[in-house]
C-alpha positions in Angstrom: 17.7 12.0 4.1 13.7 13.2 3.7 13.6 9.8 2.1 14.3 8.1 4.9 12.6 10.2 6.9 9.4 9.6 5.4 9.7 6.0 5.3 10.4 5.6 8.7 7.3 7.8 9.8 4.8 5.0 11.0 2.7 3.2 8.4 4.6 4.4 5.1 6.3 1.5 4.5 3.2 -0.9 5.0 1.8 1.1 2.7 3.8 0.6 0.0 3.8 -2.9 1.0 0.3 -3.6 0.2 0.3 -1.8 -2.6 3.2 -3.6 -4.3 0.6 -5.7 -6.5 -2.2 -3.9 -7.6 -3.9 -0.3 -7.2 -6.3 0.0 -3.9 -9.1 2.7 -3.3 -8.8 4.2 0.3 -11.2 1.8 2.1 -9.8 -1.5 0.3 -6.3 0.0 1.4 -7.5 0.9 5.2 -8.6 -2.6 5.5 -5.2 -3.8 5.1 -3.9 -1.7 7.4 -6.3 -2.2 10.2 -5.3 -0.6 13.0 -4.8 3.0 11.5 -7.2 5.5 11.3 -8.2 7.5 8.6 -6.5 10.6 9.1 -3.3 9.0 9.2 -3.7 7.1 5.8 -5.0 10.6 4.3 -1.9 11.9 5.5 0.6 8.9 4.5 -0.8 8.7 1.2 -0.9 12.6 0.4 3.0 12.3 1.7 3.8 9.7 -0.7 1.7 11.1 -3.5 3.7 14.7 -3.2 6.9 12.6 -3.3 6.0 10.7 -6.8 6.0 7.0 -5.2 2.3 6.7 -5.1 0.0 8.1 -7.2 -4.4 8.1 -7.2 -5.3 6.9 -10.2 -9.3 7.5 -10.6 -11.4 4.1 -10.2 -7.8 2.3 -9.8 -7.5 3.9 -6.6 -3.6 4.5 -5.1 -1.2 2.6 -7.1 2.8 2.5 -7.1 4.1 4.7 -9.4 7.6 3.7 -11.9 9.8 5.5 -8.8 8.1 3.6 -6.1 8.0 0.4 -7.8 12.0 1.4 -8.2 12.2 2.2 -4.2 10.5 -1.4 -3.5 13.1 -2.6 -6.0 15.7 -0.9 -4.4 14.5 -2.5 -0.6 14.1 -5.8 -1.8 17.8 -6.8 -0.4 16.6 -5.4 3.0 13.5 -7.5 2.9 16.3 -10.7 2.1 18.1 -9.9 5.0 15.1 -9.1 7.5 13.6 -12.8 6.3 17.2 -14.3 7.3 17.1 -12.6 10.5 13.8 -14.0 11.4 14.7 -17.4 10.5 18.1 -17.0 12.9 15.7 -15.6 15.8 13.7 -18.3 15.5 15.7 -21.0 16.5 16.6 -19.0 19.4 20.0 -17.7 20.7 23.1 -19.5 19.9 25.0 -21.2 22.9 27.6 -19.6 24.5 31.3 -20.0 24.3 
């Protein structure tokens, strides 16, 4: 379960998010996530980095690696369902009885 600990630990999973499509350097990356500081990106990103789904490719900045672009793979059908949810909620609650 350390995988699901780490992406339930705040910011990890926007991470990968906005990574999905190309490499980011730190600030290009912190921009997207604008409302975290930078000691908590350092942190996220040295997480995922130690775990293999990320990795800091020189100019190319943080990119997904082959095992995170499997884990995005892999919650894709979570992403499906959350979109179908939204949709439900937004046409407010069914009536009763």
């Amino acid at each position: 379960m350390a995988l699901l600990d780490l992406l339930g630990r705040r910011w990890a999973l926007r991470i990968l998010w906005e990574l999905r499509e190309k490499p980011m350097n730190f600030r290009e990356l912190r921009a997207r996530c604008d409302s975290m500081s930078p000691s908590v990106l350092n942190q996220r990103l040295a997480e995922l980095r130690e775990t293999g789904i990320v990795s800091l490719g020189g100019h190319a900045g943080y990119g997904l690696t082959t095992e995170g672009r499997s884990l995005l793979g892999a919650l894709a059908p979570l992403g499906d369902w959350a979109r179908r949810w939204a949709k439900r909620e937004a046409r407010g609650p069914k009536p009763a009885g």
